[in-house]
N, C-alpha and C positions, 0 to 999 in steps of 0.2 A: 504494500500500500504506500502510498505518496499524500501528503499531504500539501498544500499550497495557500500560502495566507497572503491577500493583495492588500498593499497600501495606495496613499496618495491621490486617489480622488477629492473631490471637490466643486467648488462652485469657481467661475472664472471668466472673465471679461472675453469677448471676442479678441482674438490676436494676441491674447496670453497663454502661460505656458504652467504645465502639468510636467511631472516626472511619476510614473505608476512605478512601483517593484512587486513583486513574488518571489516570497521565497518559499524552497521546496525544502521536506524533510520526509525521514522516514527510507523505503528504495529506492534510492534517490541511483544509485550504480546501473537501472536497467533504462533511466531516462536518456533522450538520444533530444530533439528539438522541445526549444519549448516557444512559448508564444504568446499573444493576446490574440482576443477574437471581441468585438461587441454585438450589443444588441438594443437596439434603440425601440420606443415604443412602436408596438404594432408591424416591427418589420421582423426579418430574421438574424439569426447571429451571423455575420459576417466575420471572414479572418480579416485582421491589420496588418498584424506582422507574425514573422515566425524565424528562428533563429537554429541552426543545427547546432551539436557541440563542438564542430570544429571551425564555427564563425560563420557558415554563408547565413546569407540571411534571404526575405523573402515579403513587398509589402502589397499593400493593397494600391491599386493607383491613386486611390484619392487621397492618400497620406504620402506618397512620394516625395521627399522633399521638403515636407515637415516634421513627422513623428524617424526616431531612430532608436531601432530595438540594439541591444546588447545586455551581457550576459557575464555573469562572474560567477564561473564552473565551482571557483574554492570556495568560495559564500552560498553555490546551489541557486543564486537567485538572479534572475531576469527583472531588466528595467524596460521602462518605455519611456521616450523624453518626446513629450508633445509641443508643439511649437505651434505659432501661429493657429489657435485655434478657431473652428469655426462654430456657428452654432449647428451645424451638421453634423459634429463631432461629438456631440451630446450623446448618451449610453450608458447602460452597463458593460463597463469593460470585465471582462472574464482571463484571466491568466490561463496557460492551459501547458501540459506538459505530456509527452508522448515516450510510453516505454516502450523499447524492442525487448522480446515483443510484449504485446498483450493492447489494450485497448487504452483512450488517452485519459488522465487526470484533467478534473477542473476545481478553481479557485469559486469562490460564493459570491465571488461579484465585487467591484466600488464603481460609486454610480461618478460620473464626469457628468459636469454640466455648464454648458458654454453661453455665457449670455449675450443678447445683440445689442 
């Protein structure tokens, strides 16, 4: 089992900035990428980013350029730095983490909320 506890949501001005983490505990030796994914009212979860253990990384387009996932393997825990936000960017951001093998972990959620 893996556990995963997300910080750093909040409330936040349009074209300000957020930094989320996660950190994982527990089997943490069978995780391979980990990541964030949201979920804004009434739509579906979407990935943002995703991040393997050996650095590549992977985002959504509409964060290109602004949000930058990275990862610090010996603390176990994944960052998000949000940048220039929009109110589009509003969500439950969800951490997530993927073991080879078996099926992926998720965090409980912090709610981002971007005002206009």
């Amino acid at each position: 089992q893996v556990q995963l506890v997300e910080s750093g949501g909040g409330l936040v001005q349009t074209g300000g900035s957020l930094r989320l983490s996660c950190a994982a505990s527990g089997s943490i030796f069978s995780i391979n990428a980990m990541g964030w994914y949201r979920q804004a009212p009434g739509k579906q979860r979407e990935l943002v980013a995703i991040i393997a253990r050996g650095g590549s990384t992977n985002y959504a387009d509409s964060v290109k350029g602004r949000f930058t996932i990275s990862r610090d393997n010996a603390k176990n825990t994944v960052y998000l730095q949000m940048n220039s936000l929009k109110p589009e960017d509003t969500a439950v951001y969800y951490c997530t983490a993927n073991p080879v093998p078996g099926t992926p972990y998720w965090g409980q959620g912090t709610q981002v909320t971007v005002s206009s």
